[in-house]
N, C-alpha and C positions, 0 to 999 in steps of 0.2 A: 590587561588581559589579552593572550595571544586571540588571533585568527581561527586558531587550530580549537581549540577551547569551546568552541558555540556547539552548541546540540545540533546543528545539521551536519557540522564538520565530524562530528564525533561518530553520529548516527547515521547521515545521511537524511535526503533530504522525505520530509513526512508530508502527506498527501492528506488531504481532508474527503468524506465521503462524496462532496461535490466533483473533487479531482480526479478521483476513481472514476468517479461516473462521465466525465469527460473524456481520461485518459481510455477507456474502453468502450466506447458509447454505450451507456446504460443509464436508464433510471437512477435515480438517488434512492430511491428506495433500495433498486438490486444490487448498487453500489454498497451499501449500510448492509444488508445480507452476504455480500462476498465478504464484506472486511471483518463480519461478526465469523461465517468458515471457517475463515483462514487460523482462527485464534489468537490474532496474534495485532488484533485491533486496541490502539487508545481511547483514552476519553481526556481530552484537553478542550478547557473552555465553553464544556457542554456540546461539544462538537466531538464524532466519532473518527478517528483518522487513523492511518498506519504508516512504518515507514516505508517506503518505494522497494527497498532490499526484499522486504519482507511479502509488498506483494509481487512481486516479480520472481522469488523461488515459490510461490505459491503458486502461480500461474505456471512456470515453468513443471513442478510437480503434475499438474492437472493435465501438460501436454505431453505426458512420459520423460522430461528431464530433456529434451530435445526438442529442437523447432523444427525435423525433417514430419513430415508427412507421409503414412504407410499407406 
């Protein structure tokens, strides 16, 4: 089996709601609440999680599609 072949190469890499909650400092709780917003949350393993793509045009949405500040 190629390299290329694994679900993070395909997908990108997926973030578990603790990860979120690191990667943004937030509770795990309001981590498990942005990932259920966004719509666009799994469930692997009994564990809620998303891929990074997917919260990152999320967040990017939420600051008008841009990182300048008005």
């Amino acid at each position: 089996m190629a390299d290329d072949s694994t679900i993070e190469a395909q997908s990108g890499k997926i973030l578990t709601r603790d990860d979120v909650a690191e990667k943004l400092h937030l509770t795990a709780d309001t981590a498990g609440q942005l990932i259920a917003r966004t719509g666009k949350g799994i469930y692997l393993c009994r564990r809620t999680c998303i891929f990074e793509r997917d919260l990152d045009s999320f967040l990017s949405s939420l600051r008008g599609g841009s990182g300048e500040e008005k």
